[in-house]
C-alpha positions as MATLAB code, in Angstrom:
seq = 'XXXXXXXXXXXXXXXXXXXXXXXXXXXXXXXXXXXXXXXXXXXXXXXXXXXXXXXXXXXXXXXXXXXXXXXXXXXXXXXXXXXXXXXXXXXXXXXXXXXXXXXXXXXXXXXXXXXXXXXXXXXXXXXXXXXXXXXXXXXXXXXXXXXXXXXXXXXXXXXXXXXXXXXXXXXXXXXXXXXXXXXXXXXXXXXXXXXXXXXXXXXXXXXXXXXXXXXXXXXXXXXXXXXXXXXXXXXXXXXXXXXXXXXXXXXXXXXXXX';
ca = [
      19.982  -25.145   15.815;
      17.017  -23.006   15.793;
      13.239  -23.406   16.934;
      11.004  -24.796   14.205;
       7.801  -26.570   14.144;
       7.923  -30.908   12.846;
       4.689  -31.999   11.494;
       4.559  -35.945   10.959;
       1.856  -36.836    8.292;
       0.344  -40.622    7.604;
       0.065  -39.791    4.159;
       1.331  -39.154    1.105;
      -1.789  -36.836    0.224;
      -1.219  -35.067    4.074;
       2.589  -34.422    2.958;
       1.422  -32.743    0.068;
      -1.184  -30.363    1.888;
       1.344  -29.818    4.460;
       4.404  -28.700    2.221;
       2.109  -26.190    0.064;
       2.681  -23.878    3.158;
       5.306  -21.276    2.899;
       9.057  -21.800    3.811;
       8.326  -25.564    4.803;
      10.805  -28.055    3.452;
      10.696  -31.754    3.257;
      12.636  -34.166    5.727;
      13.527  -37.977    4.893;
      16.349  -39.516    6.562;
      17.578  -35.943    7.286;
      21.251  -37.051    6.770;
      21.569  -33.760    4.410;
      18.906  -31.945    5.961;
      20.035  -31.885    9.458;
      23.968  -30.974    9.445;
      22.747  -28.221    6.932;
      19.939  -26.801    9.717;
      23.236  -27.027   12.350;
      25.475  -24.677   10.125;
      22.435  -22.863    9.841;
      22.944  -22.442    6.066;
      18.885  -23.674    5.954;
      16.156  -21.977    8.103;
      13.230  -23.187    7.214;
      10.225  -22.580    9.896;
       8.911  -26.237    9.733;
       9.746  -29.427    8.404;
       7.119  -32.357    7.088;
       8.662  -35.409    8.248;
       8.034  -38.123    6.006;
       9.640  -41.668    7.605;
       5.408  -41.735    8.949;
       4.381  -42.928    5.518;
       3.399  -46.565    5.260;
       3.116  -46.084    1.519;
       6.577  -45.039    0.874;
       7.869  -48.056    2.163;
       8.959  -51.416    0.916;
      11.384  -53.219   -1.637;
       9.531  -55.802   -4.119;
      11.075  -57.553   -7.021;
       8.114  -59.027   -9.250;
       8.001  -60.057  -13.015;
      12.040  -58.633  -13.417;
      10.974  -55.189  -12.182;
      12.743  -53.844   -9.042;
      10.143  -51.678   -7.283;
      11.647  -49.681   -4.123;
       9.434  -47.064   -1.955;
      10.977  -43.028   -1.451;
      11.181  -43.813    1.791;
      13.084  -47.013    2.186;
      15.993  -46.783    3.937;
      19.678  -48.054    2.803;
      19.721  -50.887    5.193;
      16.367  -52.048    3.293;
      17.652  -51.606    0.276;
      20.772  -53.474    1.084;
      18.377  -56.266    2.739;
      15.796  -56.592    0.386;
      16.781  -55.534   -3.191;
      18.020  -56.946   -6.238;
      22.132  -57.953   -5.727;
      23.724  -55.326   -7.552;
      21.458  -52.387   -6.159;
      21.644  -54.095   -2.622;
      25.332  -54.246   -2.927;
      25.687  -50.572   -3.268;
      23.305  -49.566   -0.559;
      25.825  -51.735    2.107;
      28.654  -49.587    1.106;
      26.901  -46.302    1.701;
      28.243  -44.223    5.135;
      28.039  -46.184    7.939;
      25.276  -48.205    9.827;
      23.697  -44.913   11.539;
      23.947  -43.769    8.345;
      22.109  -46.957    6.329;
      19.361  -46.997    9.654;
      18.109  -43.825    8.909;
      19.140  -42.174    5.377;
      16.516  -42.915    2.289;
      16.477  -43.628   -1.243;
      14.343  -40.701   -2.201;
      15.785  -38.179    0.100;
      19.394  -38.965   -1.723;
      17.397  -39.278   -4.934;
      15.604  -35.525   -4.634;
      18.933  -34.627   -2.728;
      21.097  -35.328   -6.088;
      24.334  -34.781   -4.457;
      27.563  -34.919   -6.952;
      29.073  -38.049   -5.255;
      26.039  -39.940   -3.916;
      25.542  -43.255   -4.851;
      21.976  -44.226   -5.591;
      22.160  -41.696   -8.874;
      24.284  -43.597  -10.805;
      22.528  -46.762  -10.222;
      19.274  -45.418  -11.238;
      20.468  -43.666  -14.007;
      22.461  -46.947  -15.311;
      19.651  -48.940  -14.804;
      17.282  -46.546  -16.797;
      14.943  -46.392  -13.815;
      11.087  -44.487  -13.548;
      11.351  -41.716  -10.516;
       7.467  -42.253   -9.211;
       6.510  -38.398   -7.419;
       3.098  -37.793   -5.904;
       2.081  -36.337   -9.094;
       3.908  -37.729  -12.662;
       6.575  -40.665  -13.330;
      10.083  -39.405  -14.574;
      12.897  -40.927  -16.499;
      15.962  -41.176  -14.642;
      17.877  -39.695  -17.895;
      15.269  -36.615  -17.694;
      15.517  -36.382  -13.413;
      18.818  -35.725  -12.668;
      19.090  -32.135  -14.469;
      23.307  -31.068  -12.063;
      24.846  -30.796   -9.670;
      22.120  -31.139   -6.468;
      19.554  -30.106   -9.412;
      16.402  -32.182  -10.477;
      13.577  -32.579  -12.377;
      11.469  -31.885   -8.842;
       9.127  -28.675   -8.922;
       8.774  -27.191   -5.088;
       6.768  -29.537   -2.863;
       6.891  -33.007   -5.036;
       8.131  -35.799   -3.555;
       9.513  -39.483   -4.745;
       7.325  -41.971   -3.513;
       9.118  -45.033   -5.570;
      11.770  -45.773   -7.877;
      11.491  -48.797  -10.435;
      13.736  -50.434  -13.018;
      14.241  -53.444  -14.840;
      16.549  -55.497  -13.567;
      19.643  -55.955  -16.240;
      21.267  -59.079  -16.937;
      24.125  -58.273  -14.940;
      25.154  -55.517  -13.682;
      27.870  -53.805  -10.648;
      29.223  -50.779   -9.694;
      32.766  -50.001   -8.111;
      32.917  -47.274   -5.428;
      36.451  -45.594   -5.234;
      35.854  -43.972   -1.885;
      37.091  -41.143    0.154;
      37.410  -42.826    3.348;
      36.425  -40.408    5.827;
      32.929  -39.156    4.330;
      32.570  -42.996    2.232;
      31.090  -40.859   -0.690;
      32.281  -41.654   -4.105;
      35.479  -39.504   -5.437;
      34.111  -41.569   -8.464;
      32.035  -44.546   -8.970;
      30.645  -46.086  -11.597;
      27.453  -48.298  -12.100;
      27.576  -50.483  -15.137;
      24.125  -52.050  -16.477;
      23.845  -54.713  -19.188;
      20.471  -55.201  -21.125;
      19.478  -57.494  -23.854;
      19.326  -54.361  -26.144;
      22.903  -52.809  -25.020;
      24.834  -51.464  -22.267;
      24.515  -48.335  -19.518;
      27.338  -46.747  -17.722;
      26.386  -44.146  -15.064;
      29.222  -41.915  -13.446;
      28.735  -40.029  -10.017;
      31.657  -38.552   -8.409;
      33.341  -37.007  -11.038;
      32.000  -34.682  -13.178;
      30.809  -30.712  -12.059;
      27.653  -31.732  -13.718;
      26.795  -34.465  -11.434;
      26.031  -37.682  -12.116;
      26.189  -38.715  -16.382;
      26.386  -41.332  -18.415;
      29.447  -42.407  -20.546;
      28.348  -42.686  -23.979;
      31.368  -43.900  -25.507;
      31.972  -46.400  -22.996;
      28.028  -47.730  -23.483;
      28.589  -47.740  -26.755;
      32.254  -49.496  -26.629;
      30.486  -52.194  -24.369;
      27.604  -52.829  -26.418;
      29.492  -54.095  -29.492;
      31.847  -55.934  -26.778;
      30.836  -56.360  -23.230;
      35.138  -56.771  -21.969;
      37.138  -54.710  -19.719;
      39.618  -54.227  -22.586;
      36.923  -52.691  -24.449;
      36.564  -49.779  -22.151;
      37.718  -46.200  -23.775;
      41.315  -44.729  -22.033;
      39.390  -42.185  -20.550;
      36.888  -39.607  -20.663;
      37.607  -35.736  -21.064;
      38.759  -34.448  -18.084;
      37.365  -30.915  -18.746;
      34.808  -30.498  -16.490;
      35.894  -33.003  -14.033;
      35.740  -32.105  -10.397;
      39.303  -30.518   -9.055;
      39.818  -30.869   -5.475;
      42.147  -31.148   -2.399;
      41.171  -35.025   -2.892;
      41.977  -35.042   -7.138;
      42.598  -33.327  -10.049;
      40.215  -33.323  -12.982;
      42.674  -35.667  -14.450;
      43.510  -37.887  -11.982;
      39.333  -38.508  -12.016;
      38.977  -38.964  -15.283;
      41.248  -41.527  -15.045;
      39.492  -43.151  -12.190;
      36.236  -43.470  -14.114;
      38.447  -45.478  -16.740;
      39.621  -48.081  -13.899;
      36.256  -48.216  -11.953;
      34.157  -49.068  -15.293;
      36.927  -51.863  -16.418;
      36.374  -53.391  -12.569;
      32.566  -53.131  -12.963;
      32.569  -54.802  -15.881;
      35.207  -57.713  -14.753;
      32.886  -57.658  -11.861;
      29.723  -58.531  -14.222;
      31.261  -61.875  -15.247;
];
């Protein structure tokens, strides 16, 4: 690690002022952040710590609308939020992990295989930033690319809450991130399947498993399989053997919905 200065603001409106200066970056939980400043592969000369902001905090539920603050952590999440979304939030890392990791820094962060971007994207939620509200179909732009411009940050996510809804993690067990998982949402006016894990792109939808599920919500509705060109090749997979994956996740999601 390498000298740099932490400033610690009270505010969303002293964040802001504080990451206009140059080569400043933003820190949240930090669980990205921080192995990345080790390998020195980041070197910025201060960080704005935002886990100081009252305002980015909190989970509420009120009038079917999930409402969750940029900087609540995992554990609060899993605690305090709707089942589904809770659910998924208790299977992410570990404890040290939950304790001090945040939606929005995994949100902004957009990793390939995180989590919380396939349940926001399923669940059609409204990214809140310090300046505009984004759809989650219009946020999530590839792989660790989003609709952020430099110095914005999420200070709440919201969605509806479906009519049922789950999402099946197929895990690598060492890191706990998903080698694919998929987040299935039912509304009153159809059906939203998010995939993380899988695809070079990052997290997408499956349109022809939506659409499959909308004329009938059954696990023997769900499509073989989606291309696998495109799909994420690894030590861990082949493109194929993911493709597959997203198949068997989505039909145990959807058994899972009841």
């Amino acid at each position: 690690m390498y000298n740099f200065d932490l400033e610690m603001p009270s505010s969303v409106a002293e964040a802001v002022t504080a990451l206009a200066d140059e080569d400043v970056q933003a820190l949240a939980g930090g669980q990205t952040l921080i192995p990345t400043l080790k390998q020195r592969l980041a070197s910025p000369t201060k960080l704005v710590s935002l886990s100081g902001i009252t305002e980015m905090k909190g989970v509420s539920i009120a009038d079917g609308v999930l409402t969750i603050g940029g900087g609540a952590t995992h554990a609060e999440v899993a605690a305090d939020a709707c089942a589904p979304v809770a659910a998924l939030a208790a299977k992410i890392g570990d404890p040290a992990v939950r304790n001090r990791g945040t939606i929005g820094g995994s949100l902004a962060n957009n990793d390939p295989s995180a989590c919380y971007p396939a349940a926001m994207l399923a669940l059609g939620a409204t990214i809140v930033t310090n300046v505009r509200e984004v759809a989650a179909d219009d946020f999530f732009q590839g792989m660790f690319t989003t609709a952020l411009d430099e110095g914005e940050i999420i200070t709440s996510v919201r969605c509806t809450i479906p009519e049922s809804a789950n999402y099946q993690k197929f895990e690598q067990p060492a890191s706990r991130f998903a080698l694919v998982g998929v987040f299935v949402a039912k509304f009153s006016d159809g059906v939203r399947v998010a995939v993380t894990g899988a695809s070079e792109d990052g997290v997408f939808r499956w349109s022809a498993a939506e659409d499959a599920l909308s004329a009938n919500f059954s696990s023997d509705a769900v499509p073989v399989a989606p291309n696998a060109d495109g799909m994420i090749a690894d030590l861990h997979g082949t493109s194929a053997y993911r493709a597959h994956l997203v198949a068997v996740m989505t039909k145990r999601a959807v058994a899972a919905c009841g």
